[in-house]
Backbone of each chain as ProteinMPNN parsed JSONL, in Angstrom:
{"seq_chain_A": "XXXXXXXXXXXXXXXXXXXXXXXXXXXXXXXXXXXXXXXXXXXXXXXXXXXXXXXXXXXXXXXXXXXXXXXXXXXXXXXXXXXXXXXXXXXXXXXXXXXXXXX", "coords_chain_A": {"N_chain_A": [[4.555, -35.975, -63.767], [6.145, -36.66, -66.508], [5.774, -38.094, -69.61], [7.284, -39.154, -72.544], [6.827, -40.127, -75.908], [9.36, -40.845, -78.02], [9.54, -41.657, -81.23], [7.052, -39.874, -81.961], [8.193, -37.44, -82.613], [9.823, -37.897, -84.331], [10.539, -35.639, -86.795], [11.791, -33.736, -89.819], [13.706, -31.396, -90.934], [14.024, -29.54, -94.157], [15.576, -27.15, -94.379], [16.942, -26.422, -92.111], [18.326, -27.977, -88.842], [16.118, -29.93, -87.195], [14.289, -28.481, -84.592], [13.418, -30.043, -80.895], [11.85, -29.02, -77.422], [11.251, -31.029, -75.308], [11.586, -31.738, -72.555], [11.525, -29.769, -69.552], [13.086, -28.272, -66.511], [13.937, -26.747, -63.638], [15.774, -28.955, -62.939], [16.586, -30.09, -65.244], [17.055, -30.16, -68.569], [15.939, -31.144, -71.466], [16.081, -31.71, -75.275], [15.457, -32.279, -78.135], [16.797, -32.89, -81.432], [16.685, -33.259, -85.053], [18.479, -34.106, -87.777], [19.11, -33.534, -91.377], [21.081, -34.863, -93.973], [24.463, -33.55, -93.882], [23.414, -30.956, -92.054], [24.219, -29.309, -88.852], [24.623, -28.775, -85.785], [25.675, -25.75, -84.334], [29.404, -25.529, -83.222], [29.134, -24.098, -79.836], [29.56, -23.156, -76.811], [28.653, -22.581, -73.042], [28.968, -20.444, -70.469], [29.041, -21.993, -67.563], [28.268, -24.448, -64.441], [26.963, -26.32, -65.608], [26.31, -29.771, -66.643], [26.456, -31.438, -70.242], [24.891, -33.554, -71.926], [25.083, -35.81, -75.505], [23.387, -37.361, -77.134], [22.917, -39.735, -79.326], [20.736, -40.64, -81.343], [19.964, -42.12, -83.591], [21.215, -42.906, -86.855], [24.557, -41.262, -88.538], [27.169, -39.421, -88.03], [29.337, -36.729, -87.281], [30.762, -35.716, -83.882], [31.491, -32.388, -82.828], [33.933, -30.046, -81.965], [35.788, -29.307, -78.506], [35.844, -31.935, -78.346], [35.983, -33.609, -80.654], [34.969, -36.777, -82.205], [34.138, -39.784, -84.18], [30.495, -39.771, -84.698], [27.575, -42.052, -83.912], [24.633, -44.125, -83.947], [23.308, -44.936, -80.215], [25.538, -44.075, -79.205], [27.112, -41.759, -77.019], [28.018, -38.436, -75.278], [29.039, -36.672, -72.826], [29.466, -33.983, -71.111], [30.912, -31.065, -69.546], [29.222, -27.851, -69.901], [30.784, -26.455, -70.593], [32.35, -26.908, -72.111], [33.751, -26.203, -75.427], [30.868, -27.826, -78.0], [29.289, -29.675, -80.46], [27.55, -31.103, -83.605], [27.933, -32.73, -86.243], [25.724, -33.515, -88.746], [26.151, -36.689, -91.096], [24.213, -38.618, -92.204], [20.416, -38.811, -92.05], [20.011, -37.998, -89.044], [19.277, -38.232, -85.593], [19.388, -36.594, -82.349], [19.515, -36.562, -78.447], [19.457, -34.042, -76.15], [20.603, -33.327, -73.063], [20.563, -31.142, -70.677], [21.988, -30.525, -67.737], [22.558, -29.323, -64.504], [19.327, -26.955, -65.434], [20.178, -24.28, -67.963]], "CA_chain_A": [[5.319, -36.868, -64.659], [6.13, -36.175, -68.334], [5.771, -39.241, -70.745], [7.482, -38.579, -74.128], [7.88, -41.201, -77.281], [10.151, -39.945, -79.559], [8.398, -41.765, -82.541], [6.118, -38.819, -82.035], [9.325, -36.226, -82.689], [10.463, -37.773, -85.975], [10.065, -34.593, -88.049], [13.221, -33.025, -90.456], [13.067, -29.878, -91.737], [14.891, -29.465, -94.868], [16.245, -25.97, -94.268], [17.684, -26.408, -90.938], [17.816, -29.231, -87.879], [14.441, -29.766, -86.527], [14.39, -28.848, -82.725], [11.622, -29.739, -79.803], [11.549, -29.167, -76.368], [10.829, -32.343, -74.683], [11.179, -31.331, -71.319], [11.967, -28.198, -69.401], [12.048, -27.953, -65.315], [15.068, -26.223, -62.621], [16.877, -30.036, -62.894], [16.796, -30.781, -66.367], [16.023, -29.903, -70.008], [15.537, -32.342, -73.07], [16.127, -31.443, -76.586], [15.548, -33.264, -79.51], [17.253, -32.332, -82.508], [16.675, -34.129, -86.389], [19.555, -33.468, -88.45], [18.89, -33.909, -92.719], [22.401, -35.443, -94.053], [25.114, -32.224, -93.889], [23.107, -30.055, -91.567], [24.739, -29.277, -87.993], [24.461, -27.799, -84.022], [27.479, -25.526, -84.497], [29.985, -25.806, -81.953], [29.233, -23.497, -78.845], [29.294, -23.122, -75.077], [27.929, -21.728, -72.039], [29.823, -20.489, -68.88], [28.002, -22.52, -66.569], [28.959, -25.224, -64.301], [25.879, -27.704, -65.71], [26.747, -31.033, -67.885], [25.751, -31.649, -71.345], [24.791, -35.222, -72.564], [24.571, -35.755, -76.5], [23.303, -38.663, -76.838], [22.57, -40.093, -80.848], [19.3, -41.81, -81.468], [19.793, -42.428, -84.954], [22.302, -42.24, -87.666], [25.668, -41.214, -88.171], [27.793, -37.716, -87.877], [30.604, -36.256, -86.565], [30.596, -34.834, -82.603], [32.352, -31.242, -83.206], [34.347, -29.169, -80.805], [36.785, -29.932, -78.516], [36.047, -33.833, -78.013], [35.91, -34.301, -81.613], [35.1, -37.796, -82.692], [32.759, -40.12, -84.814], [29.067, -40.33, -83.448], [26.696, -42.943, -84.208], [23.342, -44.363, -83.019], [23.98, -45.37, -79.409], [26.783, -43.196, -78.567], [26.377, -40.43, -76.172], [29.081, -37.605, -75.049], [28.522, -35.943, -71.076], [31.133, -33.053, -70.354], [30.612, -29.471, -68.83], [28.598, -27.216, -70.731], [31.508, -24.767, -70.915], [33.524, -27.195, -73.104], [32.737, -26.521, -76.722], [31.042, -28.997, -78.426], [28.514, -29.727, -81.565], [27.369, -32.342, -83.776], [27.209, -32.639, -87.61], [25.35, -34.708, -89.893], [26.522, -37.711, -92.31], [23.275, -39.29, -92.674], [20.015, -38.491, -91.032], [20.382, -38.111, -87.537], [18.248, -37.635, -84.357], [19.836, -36.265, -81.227], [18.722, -35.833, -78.338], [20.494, -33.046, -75.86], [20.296, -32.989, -71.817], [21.315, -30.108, -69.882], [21.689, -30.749, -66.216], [20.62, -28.329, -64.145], [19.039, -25.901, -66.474], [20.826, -23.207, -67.362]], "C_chain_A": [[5.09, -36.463, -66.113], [6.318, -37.663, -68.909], [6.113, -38.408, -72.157], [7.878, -39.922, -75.237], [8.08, -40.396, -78.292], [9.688, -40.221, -80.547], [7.717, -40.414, -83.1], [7.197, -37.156, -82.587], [10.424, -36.329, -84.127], [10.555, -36.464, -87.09], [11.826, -34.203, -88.303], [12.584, -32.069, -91.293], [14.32, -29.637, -92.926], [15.868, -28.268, -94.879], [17.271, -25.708, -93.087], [17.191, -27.604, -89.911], [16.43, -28.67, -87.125], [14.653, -29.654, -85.014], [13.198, -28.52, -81.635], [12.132, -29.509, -78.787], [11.045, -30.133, -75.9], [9.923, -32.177, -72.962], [11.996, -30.436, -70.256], [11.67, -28.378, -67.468], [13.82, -27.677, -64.409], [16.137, -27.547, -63.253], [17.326, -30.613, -63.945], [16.188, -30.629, -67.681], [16.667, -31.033, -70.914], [15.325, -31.55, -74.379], [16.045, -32.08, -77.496], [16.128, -32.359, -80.621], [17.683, -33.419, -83.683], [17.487, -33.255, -87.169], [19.192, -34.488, -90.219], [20.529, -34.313, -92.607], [23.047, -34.012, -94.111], [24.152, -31.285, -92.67], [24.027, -30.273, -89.569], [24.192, -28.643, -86.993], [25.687, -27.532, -84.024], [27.732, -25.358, -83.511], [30.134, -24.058, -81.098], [29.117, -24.018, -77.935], [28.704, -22.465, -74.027], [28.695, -21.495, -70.562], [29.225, -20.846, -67.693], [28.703, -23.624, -66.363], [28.177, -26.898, -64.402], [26.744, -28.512, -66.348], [25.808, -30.393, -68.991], [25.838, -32.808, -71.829], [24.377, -34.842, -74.316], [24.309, -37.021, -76.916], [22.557, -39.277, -78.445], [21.57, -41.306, -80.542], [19.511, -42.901, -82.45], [20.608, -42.156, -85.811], [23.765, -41.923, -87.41], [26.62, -39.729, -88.388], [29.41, -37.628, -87.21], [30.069, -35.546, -84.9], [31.772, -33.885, -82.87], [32.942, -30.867, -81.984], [36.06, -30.184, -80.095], [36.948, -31.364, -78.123], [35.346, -34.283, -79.821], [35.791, -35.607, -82.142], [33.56, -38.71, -83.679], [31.77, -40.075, -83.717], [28.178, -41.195, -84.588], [25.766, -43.08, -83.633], [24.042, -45.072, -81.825], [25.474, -44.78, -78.688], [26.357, -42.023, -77.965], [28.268, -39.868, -75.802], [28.559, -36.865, -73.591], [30.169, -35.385, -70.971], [30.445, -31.627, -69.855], [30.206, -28.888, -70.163], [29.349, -26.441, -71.437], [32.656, -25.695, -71.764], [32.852, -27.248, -74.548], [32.461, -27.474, -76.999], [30.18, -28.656, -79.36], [28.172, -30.884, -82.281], [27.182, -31.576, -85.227], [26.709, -33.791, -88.19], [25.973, -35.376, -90.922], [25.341, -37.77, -93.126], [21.874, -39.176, -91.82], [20.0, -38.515, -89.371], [19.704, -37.66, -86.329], [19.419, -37.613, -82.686], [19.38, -36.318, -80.011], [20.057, -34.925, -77.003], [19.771, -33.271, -74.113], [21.209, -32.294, -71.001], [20.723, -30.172, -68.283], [22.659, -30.0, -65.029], [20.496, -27.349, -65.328], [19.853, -24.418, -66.731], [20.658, -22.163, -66.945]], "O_chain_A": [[4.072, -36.051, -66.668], [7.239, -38.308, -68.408], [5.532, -37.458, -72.682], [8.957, -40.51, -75.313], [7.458, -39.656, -79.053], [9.24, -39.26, -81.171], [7.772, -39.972, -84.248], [6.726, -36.046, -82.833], [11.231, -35.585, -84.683], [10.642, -36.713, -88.292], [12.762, -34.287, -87.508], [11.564, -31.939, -91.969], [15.488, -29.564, -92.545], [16.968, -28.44, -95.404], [18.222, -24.929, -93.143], [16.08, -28.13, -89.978], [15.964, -27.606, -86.719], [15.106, -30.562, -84.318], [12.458, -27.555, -81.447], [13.326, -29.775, -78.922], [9.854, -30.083, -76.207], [8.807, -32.309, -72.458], [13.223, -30.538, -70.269], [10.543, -28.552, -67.005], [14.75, -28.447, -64.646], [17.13, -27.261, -63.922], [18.217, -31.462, -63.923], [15.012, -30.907, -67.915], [17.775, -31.568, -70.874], [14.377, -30.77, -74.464], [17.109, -32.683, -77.64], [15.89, -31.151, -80.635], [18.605, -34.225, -83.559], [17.35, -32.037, -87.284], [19.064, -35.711, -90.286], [21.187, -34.184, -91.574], [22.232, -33.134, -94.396], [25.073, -30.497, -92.452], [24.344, -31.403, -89.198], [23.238, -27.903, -87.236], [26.634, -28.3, -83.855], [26.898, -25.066, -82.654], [30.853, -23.129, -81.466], [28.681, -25.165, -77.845], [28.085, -21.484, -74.44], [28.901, -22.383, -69.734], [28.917, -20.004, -66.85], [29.492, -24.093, -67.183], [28.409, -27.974, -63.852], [27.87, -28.11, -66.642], [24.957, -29.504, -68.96], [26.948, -33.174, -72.213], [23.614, -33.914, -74.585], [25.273, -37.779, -77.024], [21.341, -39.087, -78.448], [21.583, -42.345, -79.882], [19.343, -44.114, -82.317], [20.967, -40.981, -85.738], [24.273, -42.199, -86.323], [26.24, -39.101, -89.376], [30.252, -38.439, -86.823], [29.016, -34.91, -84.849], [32.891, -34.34, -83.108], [32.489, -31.341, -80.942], [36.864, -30.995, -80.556], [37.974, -31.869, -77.669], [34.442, -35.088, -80.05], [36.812, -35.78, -82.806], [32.392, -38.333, -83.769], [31.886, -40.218, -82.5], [28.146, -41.006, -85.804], [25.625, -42.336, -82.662], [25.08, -45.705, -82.018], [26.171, -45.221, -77.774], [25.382, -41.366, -78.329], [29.313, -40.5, -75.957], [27.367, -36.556, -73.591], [31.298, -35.861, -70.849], [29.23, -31.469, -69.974], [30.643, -29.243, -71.258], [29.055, -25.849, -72.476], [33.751, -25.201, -72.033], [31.885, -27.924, -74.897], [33.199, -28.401, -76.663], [29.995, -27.442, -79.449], [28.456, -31.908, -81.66], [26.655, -30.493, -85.479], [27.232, -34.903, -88.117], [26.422, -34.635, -91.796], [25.205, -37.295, -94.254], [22.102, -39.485, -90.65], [19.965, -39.61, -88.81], [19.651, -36.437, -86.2], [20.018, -38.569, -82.193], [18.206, -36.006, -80.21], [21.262, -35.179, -77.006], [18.551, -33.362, -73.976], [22.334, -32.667, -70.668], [19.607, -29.98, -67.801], [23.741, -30.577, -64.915], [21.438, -27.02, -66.049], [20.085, -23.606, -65.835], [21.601, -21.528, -66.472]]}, "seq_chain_B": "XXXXXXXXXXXXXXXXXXXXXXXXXXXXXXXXXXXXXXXXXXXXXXXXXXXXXXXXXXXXXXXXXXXXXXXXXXXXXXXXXXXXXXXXXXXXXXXXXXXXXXX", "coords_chain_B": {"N_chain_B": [[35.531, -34.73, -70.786], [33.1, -37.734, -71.21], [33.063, -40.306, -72.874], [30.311, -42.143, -74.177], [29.655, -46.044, -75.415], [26.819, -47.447, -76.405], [26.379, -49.895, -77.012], [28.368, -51.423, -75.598], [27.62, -52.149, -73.351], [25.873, -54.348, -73.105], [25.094, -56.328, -71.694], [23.665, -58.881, -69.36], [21.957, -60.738, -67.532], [21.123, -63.729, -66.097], [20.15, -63.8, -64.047], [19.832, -61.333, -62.308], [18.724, -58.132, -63.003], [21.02, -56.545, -64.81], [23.192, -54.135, -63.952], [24.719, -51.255, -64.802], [26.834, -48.635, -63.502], [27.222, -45.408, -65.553], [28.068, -42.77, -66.165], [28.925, -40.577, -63.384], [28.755, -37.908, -61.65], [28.449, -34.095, -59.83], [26.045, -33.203, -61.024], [24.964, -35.097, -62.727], [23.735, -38.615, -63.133], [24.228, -40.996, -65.009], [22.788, -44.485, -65.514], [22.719, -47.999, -66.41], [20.612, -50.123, -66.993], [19.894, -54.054, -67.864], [17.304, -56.097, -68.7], [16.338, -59.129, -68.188], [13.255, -61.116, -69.449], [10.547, -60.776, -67.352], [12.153, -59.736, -64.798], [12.548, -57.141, -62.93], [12.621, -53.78, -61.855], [12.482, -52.606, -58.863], [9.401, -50.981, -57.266], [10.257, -47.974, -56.028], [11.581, -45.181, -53.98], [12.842, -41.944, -53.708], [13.63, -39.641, -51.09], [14.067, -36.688, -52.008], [14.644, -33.154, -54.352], [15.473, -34.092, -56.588], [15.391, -35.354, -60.376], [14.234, -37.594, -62.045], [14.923, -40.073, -64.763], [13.497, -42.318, -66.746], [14.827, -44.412, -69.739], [13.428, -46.511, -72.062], [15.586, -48.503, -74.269], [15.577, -50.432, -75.538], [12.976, -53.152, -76.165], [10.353, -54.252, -74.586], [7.996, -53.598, -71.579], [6.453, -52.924, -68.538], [6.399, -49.91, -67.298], [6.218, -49.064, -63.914], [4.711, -48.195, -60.477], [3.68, -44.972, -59.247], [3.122, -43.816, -61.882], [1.637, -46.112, -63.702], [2.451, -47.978, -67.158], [2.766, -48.741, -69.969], [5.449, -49.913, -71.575], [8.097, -48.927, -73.332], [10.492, -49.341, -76.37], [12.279, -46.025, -77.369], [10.375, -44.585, -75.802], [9.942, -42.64, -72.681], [9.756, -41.963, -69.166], [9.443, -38.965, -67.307], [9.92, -37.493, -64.216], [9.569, -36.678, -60.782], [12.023, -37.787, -58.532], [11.119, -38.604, -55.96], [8.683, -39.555, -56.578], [6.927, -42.751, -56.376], [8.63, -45.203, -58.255], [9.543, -47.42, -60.953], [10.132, -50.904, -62.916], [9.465, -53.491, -65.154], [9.713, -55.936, -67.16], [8.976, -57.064, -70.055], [9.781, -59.096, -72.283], [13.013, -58.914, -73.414], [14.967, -56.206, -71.798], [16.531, -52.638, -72.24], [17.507, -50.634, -70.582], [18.113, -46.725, -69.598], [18.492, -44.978, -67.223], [18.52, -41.586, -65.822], [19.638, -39.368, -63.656], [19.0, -36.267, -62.024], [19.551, -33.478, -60.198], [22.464, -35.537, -58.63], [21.576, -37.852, -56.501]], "CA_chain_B": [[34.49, -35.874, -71.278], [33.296, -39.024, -71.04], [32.101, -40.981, -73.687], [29.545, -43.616, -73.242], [28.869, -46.726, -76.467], [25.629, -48.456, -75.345], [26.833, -51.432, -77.273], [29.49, -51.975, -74.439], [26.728, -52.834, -72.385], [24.623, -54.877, -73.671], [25.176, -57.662, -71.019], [22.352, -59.851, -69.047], [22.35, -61.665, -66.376], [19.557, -64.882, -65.86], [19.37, -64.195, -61.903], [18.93, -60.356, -61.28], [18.887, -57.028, -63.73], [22.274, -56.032, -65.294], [23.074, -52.955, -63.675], [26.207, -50.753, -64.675], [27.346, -46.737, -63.866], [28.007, -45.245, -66.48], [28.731, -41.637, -65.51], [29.175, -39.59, -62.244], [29.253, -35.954, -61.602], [27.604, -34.397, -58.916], [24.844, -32.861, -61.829], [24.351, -36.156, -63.123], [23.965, -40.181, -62.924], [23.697, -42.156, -65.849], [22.757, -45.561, -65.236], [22.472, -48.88, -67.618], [19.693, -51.443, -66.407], [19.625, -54.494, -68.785], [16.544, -56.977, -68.13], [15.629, -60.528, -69.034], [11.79, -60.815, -69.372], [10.155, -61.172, -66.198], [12.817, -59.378, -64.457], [12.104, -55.795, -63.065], [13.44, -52.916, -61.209], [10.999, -52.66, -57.86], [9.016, -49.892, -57.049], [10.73, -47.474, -54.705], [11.524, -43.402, -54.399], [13.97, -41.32, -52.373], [12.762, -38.166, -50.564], [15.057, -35.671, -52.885], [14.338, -32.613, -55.083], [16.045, -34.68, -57.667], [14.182, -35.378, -61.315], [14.688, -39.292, -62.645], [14.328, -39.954, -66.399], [13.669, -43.774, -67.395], [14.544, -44.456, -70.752], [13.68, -47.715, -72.728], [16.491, -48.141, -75.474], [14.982, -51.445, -76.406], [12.192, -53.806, -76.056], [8.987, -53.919, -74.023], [7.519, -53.736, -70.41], [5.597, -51.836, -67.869], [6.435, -48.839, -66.098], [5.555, -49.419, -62.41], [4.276, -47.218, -59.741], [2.583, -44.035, -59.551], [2.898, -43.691, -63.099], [2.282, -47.145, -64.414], [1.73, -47.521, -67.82], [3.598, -49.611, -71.016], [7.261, -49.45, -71.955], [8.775, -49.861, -75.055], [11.639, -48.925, -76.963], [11.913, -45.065, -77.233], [9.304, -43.961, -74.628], [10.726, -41.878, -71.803], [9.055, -41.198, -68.057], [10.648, -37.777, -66.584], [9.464, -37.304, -62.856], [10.59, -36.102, -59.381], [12.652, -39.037, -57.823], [10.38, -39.095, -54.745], [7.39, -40.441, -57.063], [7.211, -44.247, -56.992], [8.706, -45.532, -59.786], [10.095, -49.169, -61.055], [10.206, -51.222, -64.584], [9.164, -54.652, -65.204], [10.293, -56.061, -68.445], [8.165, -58.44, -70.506], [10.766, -58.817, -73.228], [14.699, -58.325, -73.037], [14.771, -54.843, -72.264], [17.524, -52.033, -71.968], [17.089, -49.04, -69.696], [19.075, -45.825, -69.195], [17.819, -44.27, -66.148], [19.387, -40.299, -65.355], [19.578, -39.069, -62.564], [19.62, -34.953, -62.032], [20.903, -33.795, -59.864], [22.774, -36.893, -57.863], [21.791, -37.592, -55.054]], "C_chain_B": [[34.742, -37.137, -71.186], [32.227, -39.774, -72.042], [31.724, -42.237, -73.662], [29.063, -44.236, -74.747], [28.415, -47.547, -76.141], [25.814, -49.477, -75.579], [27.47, -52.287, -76.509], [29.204, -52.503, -73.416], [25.593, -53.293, -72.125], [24.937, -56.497, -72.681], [24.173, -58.201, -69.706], [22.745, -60.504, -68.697], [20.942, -62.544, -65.632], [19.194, -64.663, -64.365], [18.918, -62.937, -61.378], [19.251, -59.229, -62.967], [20.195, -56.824, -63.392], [22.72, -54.543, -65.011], [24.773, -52.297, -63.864], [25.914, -49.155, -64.348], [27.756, -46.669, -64.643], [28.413, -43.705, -66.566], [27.668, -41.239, -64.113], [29.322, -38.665, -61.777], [27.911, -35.606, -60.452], [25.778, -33.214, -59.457], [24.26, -34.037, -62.296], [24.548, -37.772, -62.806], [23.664, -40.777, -64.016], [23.723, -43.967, -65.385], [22.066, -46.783, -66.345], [21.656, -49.991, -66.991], [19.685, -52.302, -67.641], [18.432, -55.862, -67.986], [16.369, -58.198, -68.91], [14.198, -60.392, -68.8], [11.599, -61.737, -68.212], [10.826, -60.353, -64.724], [12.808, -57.446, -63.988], [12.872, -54.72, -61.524], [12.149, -52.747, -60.147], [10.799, -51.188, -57.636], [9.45, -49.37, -55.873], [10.805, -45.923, -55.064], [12.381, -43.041, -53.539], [13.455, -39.506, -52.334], [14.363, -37.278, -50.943], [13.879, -34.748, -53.883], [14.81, -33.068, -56.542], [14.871, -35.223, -58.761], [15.083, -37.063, -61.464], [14.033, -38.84, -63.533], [14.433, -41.839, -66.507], [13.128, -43.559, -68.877], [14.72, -45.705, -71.191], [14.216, -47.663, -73.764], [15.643, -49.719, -76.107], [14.449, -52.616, -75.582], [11.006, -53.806, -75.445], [8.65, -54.362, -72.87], [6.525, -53.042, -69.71], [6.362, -51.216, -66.833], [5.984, -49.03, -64.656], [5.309, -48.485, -61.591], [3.671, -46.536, -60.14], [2.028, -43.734, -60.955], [2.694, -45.097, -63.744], [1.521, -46.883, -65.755], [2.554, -48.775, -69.215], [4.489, -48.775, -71.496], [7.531, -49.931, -72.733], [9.631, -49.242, -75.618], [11.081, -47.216, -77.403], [10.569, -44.455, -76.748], [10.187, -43.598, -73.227], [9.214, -41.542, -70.856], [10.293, -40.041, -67.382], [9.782, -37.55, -65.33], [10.49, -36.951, -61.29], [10.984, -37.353, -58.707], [11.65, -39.368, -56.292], [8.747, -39.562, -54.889], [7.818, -41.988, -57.158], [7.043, -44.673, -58.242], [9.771, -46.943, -59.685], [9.744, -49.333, -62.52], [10.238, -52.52, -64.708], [9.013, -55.289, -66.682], [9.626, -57.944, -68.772], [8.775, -58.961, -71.94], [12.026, -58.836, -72.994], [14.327, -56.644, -73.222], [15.877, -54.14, -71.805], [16.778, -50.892, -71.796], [18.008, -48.159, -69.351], [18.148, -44.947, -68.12], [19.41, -42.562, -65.709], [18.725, -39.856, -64.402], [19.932, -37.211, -62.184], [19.364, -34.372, -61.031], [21.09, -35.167, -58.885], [22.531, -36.403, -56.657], [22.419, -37.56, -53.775]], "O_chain_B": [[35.822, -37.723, -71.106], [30.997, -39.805, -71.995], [32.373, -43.221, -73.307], [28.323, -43.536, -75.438], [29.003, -48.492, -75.615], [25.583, -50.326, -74.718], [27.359, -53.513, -76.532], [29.922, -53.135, -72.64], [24.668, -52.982, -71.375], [24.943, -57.608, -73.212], [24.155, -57.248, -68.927], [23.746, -61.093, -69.104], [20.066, -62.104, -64.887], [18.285, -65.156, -63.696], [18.082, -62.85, -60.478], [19.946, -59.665, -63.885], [20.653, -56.848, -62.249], [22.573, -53.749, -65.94], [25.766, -52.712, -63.266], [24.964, -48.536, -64.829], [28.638, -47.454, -64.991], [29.393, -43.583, -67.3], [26.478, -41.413, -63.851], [30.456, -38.559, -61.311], [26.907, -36.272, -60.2], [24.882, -32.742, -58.758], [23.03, -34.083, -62.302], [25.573, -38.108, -62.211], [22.511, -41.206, -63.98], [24.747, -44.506, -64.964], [21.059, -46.529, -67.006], [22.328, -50.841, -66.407], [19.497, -51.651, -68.668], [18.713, -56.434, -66.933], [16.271, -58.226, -70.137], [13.851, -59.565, -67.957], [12.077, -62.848, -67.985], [10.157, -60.33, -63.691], [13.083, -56.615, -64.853], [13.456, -55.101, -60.51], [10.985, -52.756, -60.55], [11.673, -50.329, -57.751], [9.238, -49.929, -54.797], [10.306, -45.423, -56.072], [12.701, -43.777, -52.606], [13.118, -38.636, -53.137], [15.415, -37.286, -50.303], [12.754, -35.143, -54.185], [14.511, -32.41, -57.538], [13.729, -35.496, -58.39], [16.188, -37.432, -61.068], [13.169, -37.967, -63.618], [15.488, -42.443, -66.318], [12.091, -43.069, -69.324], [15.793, -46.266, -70.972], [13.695, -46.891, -74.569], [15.203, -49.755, -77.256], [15.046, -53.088, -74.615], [10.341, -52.98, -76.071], [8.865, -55.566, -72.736], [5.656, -52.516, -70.405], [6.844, -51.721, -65.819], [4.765, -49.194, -64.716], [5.855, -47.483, -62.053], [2.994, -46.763, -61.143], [0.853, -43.473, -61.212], [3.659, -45.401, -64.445], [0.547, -46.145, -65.899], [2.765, -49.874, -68.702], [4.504, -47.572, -71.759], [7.383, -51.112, -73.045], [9.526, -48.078, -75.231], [9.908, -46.987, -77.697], [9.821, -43.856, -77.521], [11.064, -44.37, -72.839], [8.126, -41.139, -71.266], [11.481, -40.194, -67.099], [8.611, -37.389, -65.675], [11.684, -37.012, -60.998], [10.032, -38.006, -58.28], [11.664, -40.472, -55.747], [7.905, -39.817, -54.028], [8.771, -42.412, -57.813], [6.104, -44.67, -59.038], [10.48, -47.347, -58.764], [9.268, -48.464, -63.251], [11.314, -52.933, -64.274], [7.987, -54.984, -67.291], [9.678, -59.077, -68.294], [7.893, -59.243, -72.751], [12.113, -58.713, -71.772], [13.771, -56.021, -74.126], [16.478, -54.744, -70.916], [15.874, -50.342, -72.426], [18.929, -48.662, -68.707], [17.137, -44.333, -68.463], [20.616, -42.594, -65.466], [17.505, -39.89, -64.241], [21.118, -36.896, -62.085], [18.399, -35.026, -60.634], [20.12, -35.78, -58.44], [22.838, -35.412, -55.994], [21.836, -37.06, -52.813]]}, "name": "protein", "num_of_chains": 2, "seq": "XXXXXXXXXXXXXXXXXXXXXXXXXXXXXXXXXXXXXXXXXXXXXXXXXXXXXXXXXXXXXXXXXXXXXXXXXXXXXXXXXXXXXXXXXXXXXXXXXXXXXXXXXXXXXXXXXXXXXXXXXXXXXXXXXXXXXXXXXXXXXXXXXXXXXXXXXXXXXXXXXXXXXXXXXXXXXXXXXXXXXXXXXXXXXXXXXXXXXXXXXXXXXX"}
């Protein structure tokens, strides 16, 4: 079993989004990603037939790609890995990212 | 895609845990538990290679089973679905439980 509090994953890096590894295993990886206001996860994909959840902790942004729309805290996005997608920053912003199965 | 705003399901129910789907695919399960205090998800497991993630979005309880331990808003257990696991909510609490792959 993995226990993680995000509390512990607060960090922003002024130069670029801050990103951890959470948790890593065949069925499922965890990403965290702290976004300063303006900074982004530019929009790519992967030819694979996993999901991708983006799921906003904190703050407010844009979700990029092709399901373009606002994101906020509490909003999450789940589509195939192989559809672009991305996220930019408004206002700080914590992400976090689950790719299911690994790719 | 399918986009999921947790606000939409923020609903509670005085006689058993608030349980909605909120996506389906056969990589993933998202699922929305909402609890009144006192109110808890029982300890159980299913013989699968499948990983479970319980996540508390808000308030405070205890983790149950093999892992027990205290739950509280952003704290995450990630484990193999065939560990006993459950959630017992001493607080109003909201839970997103994922599921990878479905079983």
């Amino acid at each position: 079993m993995k226990f993680i509090d995000l509390k512990e994953f607060a960090k922003f890096d002024p130069n670029k989004p801050h990103r951890e590894l959470l948790y890593d295993s065949p069925n499922l990886r965890v990403l965290s990603f702290n976004f300063e206001p303006g900074q982004e996860l530019p929009v790519h994909c992967h030819e694979s037939d996993s999901d991708v959840t983006l799921m906003v902790l904190e703050g407010e942004g844009e979700f990029l790609g092709t399901h373009a729309m606002p994101a906020r805290a509490g909003t999450l996005q789940v589509m195939p890995v192989c559809d672009p997608h991305g996220l930019k920053a408004t206002t700080r912003l914590r992400l976090l990212v689950f790719i299911t199965p690994t790719l």
